[in-house]
C-alpha positions in Angstrom: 109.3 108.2 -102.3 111.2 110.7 -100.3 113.6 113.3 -101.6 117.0 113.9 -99.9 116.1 117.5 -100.1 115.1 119.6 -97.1 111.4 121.3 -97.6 112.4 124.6 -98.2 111.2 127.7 -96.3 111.5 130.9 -96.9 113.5 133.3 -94.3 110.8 135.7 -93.4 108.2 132.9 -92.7 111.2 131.8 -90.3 111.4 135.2 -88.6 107.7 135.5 -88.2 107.7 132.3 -86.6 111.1 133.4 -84.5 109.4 136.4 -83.5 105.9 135.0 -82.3 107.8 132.6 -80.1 110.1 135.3 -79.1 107.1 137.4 -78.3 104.9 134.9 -76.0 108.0 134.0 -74.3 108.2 137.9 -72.9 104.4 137.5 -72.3 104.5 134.3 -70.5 107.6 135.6 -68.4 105.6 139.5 -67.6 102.9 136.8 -66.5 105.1 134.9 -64.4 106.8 137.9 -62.6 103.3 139.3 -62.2 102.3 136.0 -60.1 105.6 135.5 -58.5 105.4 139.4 -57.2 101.5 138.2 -55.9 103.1 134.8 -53.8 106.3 137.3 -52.9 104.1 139.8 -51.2 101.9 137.3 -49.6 104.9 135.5 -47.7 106.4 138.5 -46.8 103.4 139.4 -45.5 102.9 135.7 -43.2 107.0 136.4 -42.6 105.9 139.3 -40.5 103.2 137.8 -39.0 104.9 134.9 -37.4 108.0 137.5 -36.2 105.2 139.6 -34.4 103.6 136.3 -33.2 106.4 134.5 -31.9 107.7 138.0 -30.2 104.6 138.1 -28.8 104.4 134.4 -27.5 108.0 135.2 -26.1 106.5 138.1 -24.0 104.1 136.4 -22.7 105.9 133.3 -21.9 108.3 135.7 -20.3 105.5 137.5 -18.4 103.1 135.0 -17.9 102.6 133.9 -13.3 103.4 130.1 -14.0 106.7 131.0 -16.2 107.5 132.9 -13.3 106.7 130.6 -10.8 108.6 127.9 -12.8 111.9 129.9 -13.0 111.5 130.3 -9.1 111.2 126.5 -8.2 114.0 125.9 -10.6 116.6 128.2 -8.8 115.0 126.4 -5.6 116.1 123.5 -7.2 119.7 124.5 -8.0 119.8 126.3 -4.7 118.9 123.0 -2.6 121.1 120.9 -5.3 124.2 123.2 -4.3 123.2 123.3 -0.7 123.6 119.1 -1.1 126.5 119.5 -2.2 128.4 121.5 -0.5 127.1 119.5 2.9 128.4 116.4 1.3 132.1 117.8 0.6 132.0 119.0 4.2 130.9 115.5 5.4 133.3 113.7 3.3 136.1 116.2 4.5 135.3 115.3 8.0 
């Protein structure tokens, strides 16, 4: 048979309990910042890396014979593409 009554419990015994809880909440959130400064560090860390990196493959992209050679046929390109048309305005003016 069950009583309408709650099961009583003293206060103190419900601030101890409050104030373990309490207490491994702060450890478990020191733990967590302690981790999350570990995983913070590392990508800022692999951040830097890939800026030096890609800087770097820029440079050398920019540097490099056949990137040169490349941008040179390209102009080419335009130049004879303009040269084109600039012969067939002057034949259709004709």
């Amino acid at each position: 048979m069950e009583t309408v009554y709650q099961k009583y419990k003293p206060a103190h015994e419900i601030l101890i309990e409050y104030y373990t809880f309490n207490d491994l909440r702060y450890l478990i959130k020191k733990e967590w910042e302690a981790e999350d400064e570990k995983y913070e560090t590392q990508c800022k860390k692999l951040y830097k890396e890939y800026e030096e990196a890609a800087k770097r493959e820029i440079q050398r992209e920019e540097n490099s014979k056949s990137a040169r050679v490349a941008r040179k046929l390209e102009q080419l390109k335009l130049t004879s593409e303009l040269v084109d048309k600039i012969k067939l305005r002057q034949e259709l003016k004709k």
